[in-house]
VOPAGU-2260 file (C-alpha; in pm, 1 decimal, decimal comma):
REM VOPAGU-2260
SITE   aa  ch    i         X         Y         Z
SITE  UNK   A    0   -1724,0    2287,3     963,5
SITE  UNK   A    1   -1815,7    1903,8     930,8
SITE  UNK   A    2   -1777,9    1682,1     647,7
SITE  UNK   A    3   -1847,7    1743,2     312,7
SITE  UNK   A    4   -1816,6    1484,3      14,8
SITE  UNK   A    5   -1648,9    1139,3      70,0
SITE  UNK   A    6   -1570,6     824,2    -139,6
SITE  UNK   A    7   -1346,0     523,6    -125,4
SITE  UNK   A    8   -1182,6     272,4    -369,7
SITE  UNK   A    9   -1012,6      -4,2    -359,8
SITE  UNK   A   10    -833,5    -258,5    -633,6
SITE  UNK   A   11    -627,0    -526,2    -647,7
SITE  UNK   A   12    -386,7    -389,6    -908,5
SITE  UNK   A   13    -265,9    -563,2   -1149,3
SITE  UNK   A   14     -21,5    -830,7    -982,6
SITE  UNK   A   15    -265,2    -974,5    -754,6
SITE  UNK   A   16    -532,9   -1151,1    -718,2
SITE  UNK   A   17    -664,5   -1092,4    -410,5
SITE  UNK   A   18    -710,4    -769,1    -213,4
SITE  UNK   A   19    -523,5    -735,2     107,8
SITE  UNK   A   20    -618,3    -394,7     191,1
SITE  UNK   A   21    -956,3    -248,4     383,7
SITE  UNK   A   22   -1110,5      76,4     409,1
SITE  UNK   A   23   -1341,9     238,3     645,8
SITE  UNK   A   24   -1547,2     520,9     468,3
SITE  UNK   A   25   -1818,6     652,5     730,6
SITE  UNK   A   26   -1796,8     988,3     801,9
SITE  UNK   A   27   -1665,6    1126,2    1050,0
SITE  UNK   A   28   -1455,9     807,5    1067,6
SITE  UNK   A   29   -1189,7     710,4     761,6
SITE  UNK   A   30    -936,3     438,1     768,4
SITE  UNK   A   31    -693,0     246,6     585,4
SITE  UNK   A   32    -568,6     -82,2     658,2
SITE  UNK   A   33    -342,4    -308,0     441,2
SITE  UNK   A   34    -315,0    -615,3     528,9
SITE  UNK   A   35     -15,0    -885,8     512,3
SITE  UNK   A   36      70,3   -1259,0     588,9
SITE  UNK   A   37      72,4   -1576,1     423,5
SITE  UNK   A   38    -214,2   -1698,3     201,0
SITE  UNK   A   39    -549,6   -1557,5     329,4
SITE  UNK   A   40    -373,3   -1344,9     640,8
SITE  UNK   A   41    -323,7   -1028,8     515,7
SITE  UNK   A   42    -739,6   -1055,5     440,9
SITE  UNK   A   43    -824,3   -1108,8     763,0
SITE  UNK   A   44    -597,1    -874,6     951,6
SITE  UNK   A   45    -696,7    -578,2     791,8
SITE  UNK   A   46   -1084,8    -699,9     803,1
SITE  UNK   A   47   -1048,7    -736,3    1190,5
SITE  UNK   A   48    -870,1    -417,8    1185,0
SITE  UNK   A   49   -1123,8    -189,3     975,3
SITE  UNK   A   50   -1382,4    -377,3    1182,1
SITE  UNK   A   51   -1246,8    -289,2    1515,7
SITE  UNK   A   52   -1296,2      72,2    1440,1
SITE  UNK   A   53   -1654,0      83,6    1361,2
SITE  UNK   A   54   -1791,7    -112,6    1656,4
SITE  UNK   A   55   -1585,6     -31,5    1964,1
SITE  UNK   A   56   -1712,8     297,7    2111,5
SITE  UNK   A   57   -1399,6     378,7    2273,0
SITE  UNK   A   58   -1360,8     619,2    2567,7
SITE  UNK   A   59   -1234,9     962,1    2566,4
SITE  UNK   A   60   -1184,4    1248,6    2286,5
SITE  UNK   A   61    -971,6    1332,7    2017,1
SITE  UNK   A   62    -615,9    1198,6    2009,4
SITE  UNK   A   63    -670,9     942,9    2314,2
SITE  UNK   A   64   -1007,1     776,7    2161,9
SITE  UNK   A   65    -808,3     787,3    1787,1
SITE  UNK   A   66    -538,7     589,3    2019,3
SITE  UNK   A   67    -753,5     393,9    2168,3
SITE  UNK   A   68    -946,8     235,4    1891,3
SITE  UNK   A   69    -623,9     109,1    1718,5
SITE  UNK   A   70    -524,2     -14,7    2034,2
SITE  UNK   A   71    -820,2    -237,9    1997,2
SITE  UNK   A   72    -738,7    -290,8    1659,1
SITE  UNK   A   73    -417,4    -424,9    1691,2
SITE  UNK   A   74    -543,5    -654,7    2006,2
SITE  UNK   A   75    -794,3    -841,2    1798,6
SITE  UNK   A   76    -519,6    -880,4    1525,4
SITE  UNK   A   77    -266,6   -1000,8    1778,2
SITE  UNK   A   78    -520,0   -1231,7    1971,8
SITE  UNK   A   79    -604,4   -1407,7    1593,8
SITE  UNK   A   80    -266,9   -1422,8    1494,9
SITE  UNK   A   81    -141,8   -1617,0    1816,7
SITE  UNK   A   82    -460,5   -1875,5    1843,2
SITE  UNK   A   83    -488,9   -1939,0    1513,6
SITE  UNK   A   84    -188,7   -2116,8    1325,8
SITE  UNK   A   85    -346,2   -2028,6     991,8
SITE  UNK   A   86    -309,4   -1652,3    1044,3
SITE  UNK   A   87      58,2   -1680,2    1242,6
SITE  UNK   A   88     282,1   -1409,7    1157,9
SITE  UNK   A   89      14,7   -1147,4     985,9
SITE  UNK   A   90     -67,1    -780,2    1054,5
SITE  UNK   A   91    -184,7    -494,2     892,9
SITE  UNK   A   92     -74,6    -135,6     870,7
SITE  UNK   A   93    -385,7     101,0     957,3
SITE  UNK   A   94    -399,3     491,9     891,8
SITE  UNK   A   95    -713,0     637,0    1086,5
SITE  UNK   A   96    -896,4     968,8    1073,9
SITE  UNK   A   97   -1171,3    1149,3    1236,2
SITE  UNK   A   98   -1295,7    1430,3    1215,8
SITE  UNK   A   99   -1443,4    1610,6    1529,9
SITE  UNK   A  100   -1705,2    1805,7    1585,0
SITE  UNK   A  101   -1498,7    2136,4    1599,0
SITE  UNK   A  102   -1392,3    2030,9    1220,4
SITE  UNK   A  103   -1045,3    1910,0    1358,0
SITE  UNK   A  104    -956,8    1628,2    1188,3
SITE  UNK   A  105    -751,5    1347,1    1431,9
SITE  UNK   A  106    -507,1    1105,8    1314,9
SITE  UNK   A  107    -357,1     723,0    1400,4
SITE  UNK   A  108     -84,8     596,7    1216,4
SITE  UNK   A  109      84,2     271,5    1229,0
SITE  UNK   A  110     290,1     143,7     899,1
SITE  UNK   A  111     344,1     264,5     548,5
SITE  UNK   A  112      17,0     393,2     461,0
SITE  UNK   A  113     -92,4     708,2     422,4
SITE  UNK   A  114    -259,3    1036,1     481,4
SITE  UNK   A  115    -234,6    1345,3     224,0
SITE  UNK   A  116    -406,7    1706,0     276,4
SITE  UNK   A  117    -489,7    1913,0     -57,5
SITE  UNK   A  118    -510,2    2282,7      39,4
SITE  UNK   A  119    -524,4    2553,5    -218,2
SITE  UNK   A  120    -385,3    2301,4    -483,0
SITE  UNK   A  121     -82,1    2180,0    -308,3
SITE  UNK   A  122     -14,9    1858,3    -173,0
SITE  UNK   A  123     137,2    1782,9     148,5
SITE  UNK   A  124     216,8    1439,9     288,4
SITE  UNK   A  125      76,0    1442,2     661,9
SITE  UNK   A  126     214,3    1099,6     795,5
SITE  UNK   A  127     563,5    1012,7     820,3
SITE  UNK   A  128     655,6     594,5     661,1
SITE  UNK   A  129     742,6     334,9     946,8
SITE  UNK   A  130     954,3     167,8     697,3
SITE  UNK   A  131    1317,8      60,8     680,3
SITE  UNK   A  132    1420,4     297,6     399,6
SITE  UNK   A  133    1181,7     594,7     540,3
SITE  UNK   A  134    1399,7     556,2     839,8
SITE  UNK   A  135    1725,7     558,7     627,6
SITE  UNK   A  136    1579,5     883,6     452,2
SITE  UNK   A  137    1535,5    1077,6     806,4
SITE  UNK   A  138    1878,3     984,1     906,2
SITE  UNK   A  139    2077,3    1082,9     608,3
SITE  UNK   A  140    2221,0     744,3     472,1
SITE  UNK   A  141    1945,7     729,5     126,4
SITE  UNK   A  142    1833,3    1028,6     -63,3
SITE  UNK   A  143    1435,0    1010,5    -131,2
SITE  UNK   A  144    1500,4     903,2    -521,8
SITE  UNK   A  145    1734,0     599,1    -387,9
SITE  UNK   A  146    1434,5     468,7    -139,6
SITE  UNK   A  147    1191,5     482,4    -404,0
SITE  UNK   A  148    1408,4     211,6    -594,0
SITE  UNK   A  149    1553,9      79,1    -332,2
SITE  UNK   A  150    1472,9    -347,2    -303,8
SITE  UNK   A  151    1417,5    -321,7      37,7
SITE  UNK   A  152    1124,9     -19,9      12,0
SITE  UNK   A  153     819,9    -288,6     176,2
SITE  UNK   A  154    1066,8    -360,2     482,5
SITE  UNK   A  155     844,2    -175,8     758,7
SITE  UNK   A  156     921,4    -135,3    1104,9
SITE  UNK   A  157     598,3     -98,9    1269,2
SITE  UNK   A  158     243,1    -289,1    1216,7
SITE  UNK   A  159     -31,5    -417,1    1371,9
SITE  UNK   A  160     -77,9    -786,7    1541,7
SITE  UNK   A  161     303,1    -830,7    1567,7
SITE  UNK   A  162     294,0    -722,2    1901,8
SITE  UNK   A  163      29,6    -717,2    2235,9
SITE  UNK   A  164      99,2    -355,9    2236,1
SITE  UNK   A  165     167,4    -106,8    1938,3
SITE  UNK   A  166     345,5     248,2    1940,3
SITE  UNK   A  167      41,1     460,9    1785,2
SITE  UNK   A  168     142,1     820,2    1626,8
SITE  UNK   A  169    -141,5    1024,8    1664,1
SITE  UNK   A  170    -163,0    1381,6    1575,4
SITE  UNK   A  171    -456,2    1681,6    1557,4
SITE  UNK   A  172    -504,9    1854,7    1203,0
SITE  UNK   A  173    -698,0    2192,4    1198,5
SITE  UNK   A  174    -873,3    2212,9     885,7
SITE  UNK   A  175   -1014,1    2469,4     684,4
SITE  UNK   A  176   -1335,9    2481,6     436,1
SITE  UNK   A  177   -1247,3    2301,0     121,3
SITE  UNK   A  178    -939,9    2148,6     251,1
SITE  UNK   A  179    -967,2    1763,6      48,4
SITE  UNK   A  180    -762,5    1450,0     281,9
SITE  UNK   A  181    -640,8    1124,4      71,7
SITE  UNK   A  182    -599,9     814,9     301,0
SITE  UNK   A  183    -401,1     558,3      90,9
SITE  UNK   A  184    -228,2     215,9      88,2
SITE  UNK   A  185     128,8     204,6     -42,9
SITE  UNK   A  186     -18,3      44,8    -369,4
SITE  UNK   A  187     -80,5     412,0    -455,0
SITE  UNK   A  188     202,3     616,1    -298,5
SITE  UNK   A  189     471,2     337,7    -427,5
SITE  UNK   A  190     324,7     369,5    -821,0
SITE  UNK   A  191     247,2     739,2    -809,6
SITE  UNK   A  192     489,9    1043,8    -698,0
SITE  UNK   A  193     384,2    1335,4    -506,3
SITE  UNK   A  194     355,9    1562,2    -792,8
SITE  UNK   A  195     122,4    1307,0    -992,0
SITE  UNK   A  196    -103,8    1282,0    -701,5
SITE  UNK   A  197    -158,3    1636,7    -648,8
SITE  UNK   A  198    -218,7    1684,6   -1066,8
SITE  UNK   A  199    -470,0    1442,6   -1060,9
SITE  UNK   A  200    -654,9    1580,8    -755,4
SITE  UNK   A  201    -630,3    1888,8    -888,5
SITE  UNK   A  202    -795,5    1789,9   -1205,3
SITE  UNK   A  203   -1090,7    1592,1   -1020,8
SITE  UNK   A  204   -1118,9    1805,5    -748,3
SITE  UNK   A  205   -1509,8    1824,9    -799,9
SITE  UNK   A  206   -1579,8    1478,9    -860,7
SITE  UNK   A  207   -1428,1    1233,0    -529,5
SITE  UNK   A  208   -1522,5     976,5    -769,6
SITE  UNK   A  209   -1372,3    1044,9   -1047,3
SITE  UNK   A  210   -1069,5    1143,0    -856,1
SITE  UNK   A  211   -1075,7     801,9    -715,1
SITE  UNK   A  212   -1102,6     629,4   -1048,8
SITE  UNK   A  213    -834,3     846,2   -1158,6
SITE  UNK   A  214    -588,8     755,2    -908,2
SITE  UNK   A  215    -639,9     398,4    -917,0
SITE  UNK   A  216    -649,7     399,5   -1345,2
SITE  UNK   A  217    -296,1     571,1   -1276,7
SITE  UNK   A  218    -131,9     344,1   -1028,0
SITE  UNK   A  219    -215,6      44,3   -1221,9
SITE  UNK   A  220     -57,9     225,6   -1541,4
SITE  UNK   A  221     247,8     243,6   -1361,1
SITE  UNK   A  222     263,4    -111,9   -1274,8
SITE  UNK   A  223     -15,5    -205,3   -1035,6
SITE  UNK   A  224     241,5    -421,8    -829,0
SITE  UNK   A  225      35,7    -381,5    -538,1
SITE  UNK   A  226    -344,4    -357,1    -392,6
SITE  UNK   A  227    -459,0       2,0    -448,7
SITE  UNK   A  228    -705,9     174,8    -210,4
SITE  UNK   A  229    -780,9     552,7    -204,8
SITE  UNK   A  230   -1017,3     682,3      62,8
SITE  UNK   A  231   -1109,0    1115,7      19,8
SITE  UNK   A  232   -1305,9    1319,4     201,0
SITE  UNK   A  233   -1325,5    1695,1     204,0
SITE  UNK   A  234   -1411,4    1967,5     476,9
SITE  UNK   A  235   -1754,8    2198,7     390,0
SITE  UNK   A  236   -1850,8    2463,3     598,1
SITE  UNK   A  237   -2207,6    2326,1     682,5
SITE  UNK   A  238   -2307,1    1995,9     699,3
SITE  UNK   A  239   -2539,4    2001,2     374,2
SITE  UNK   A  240   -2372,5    1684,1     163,3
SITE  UNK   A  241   -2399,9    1751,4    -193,6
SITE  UNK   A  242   -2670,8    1690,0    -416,4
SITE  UNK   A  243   -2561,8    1308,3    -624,8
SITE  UNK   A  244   -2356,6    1229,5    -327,1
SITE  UNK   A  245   -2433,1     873,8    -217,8
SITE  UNK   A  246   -2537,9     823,4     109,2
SITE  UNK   A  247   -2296,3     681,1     395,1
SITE  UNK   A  248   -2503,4     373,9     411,4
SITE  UNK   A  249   -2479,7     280,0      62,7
SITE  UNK   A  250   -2045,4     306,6      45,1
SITE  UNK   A  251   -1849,7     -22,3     124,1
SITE  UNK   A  252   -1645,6      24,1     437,2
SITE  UNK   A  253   -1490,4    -359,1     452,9
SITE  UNK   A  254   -1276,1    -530,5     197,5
SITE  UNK   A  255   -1407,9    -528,1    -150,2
SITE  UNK   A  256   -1365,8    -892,6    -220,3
SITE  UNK   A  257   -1587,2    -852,5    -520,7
SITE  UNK   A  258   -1317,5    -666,9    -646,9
SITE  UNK   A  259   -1052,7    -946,6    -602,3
SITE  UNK   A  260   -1039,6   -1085,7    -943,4
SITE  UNK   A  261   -1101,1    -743,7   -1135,7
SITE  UNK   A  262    -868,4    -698,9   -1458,3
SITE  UNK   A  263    -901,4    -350,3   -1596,7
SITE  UNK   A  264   -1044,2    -424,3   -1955,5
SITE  UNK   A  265    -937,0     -85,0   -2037,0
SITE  UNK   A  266    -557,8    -157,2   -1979,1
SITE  UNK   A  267    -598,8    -500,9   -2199,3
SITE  UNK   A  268    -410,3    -726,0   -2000,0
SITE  UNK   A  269    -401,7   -1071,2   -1898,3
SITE  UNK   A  270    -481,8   -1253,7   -1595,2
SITE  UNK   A  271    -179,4   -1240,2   -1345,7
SITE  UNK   A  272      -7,7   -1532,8   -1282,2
SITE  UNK   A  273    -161,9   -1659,0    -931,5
SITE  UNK   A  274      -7,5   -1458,1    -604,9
SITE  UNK   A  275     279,3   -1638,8    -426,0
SITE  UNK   A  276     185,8   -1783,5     -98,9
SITE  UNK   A  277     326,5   -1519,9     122,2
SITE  UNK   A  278     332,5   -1139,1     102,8
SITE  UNK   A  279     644,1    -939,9     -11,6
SITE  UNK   A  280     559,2    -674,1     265,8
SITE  UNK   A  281     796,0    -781,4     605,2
SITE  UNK   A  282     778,7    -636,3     946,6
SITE  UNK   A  283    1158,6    -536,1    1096,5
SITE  UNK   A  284    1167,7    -375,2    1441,4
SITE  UNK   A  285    1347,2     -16,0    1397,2
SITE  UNK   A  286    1594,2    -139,7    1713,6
SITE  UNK   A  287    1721,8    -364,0    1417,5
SITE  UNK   A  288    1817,0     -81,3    1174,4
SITE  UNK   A  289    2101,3      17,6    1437,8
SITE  UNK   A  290    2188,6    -298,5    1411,6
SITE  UNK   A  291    2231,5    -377,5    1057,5
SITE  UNK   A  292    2484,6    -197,3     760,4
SITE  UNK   A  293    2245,7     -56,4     454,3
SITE  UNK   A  294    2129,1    -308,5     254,1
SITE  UNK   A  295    2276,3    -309,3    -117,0
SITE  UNK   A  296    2082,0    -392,5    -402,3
SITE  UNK   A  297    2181,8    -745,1    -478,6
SITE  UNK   A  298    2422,7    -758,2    -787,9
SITE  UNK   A  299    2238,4    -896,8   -1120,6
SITE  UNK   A  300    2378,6   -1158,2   -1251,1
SITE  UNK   A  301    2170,8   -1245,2   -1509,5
SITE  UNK   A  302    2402,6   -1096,6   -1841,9
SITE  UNK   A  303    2651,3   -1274,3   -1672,7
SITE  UNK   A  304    2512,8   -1618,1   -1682,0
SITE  UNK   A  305    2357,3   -1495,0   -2059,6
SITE  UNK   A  306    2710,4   -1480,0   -2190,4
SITE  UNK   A  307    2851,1   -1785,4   -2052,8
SITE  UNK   A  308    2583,4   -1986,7   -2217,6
SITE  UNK   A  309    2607,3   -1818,0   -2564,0
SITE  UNK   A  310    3017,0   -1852,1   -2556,4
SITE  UNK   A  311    2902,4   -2255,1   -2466,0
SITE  UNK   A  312    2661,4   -2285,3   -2776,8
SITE  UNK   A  313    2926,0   -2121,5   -2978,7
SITE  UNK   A  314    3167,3   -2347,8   -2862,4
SITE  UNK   A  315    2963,1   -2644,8   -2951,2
SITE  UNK   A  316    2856,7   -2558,1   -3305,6
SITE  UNK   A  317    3239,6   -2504,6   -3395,6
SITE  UNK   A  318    3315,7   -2808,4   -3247,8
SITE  UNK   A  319    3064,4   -2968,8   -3461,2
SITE  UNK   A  320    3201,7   -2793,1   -3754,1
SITE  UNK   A  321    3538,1   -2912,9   -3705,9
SITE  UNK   A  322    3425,9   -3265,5   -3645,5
SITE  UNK   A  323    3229,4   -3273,3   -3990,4
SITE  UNK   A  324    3504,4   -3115,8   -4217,5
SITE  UNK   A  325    3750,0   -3368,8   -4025,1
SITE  UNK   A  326    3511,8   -3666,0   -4138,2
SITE  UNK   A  327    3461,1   -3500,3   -4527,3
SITE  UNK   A  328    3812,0   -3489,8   -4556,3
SITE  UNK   A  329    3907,1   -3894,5   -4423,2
SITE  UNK   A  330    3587,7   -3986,2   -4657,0
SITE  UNK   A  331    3782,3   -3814,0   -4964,1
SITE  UNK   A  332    4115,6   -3966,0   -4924,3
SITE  UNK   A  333    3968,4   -4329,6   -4891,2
């Protein structure tokens, strides 16, 4: 078994300008790293991140090298961050596979994106969220449909640069002949459900590239609040790639900064307002979550405030009423 078919995409939905997020599409190697920080951070940690893995040859097999090469990643991240007061304060989540040459596919997983397996039309979610309300979900204090709504959801607990070392989880896969892996950023998973991304596999599942189109078309439909990257690849029995595949050379593997500006002329919509300076995403250590009650959902005030000035405005024209009738009346007995 080796690899069959592969393509990547990436977008900068439809709240951003810029893209954030990197991808690494040379097979046997696939990655996803999405980056965050103030102003041009998030850019460059997930650019020295997605770098990292294709030029260090590091030592070893299987889950140690996987290990190993976002060890490196997350050095280089941390060592930019710290000498460069530009870049202070960013990292990147990354979601690595490989796939070895037994057709085993090995995975590294550090943040919230990540890594989905499409066997016999069913989708399974292989990576578990290092995020504040994932963590909440696996202890039993929020239900799965209160995290996806929950303000709080881009609190993660786990990224690179934050730290000179980084807890990696790495696992081994065994795959099978026509099994089809989606590496994503949470611009996807957060816009789409489970069930939509296994439909829309399922109805591409010949054409990576249309399935990639299809995903992204979908996740800005539901909002696009975030920078969208899919990366698939799919296991063949023999290493033939098929014919009107694009070869490995020719497919982006960095950030698609081209793509930065991109509007979607088929959704019809406007330029976004420019990007605050700072990313929403936020790093909390998990030590902190024992810590800290559940955070609420801050109480809207808004109809509040609505109603106060609309009983003021009434208030005001009734006065004025008064006032004029009071006036009409004086004028008339003069």
């Amino acid at each position: 078994m080796t690899v069959g078919r592969s393509y990547a995409r990436t977008d900068p939905g439809r709240k951003r300008r810029g893209n954030e997020d990197a991808y690494v599409c040379r097979p046997p190697l696939f990655a996803i790293a999405d980056g965050m920080g103030g102003a041009q951070a998030g850019e460059v940690a997930s650019a020295l991140a997605a770098e990292a893995l294709t030029d260090v040859q590091a030592n070893g097999s299987g889950e140690r090298r996987v290990a190993a090469l976002v060890q490196e990643a997350n050095r280089r991240v941390h060592q930019r961050a710290s000498t460069d007061a530009s870049t202070s304060g960013m990292g990147t989540t990354i979601t690595v596979a490989v796939v070895e040459d037994d057709g085993a596919v090995t995975f590294g997983h550090v943040g919230d994106s990540r890594a989905y397996l499409l066997r016999g039309g069913a989708l399974e979610q292989l990576t578990d969220d290092h995020s504040l309300v994932a963590e909440l979900v696996r202890r039993g204090e929020l239900s799965p449909a209160e995290a996806e709504v929950h303000p709080q959801r881009s609190v993660i607990t786990r990224a690179l640069g934050t730290d000179p070392d980084i807890d990696v989880d790495t696992f081994t896969f065994r795959a099978q002949p026509g099994d089809l892996f989606l590496i994503c950023s949470d611009g996807l998973s957060d816009m789409l459900d489970r069930d939509t991304i296994e439909s829309i596999l399922r109805a591409h599942r010949d054409d990576l590239e249309s399935a990639s189109r299809a995903l992204v078309q979908a996740a800005n439909r539901a909002g696009g609040e975030d920078n969208i990257t899919a990366v698939l690849f799919e296991i063949a029995d023999d290493g033939r790639v098929p014919a009107g595949e694009p070869d490995e050379r020719t497919r982006e593997y960095a950030p698609s900064f081209v793509d930065e500006d991109t509007l979607h002329p088929e959704d019809h919509v406007l330029p976004p307002p420019p990007a605050p300076a700072a990313d929403d995403t936020m790093v909390v250590p998990v030590e902190a979550i024992e810590q800290a009650p559940t955070p609420e959902p801050a109480e809207d005030t808004e109809p509040e405030a609505t109603l106060a000035r609309k009983a003021l405005a009434l208030a005001v024209i009734v006065a004025l009423c008064a006032l004029i009738v009071v006036l009409v009346l004086w004028g008339l007995a003069r």
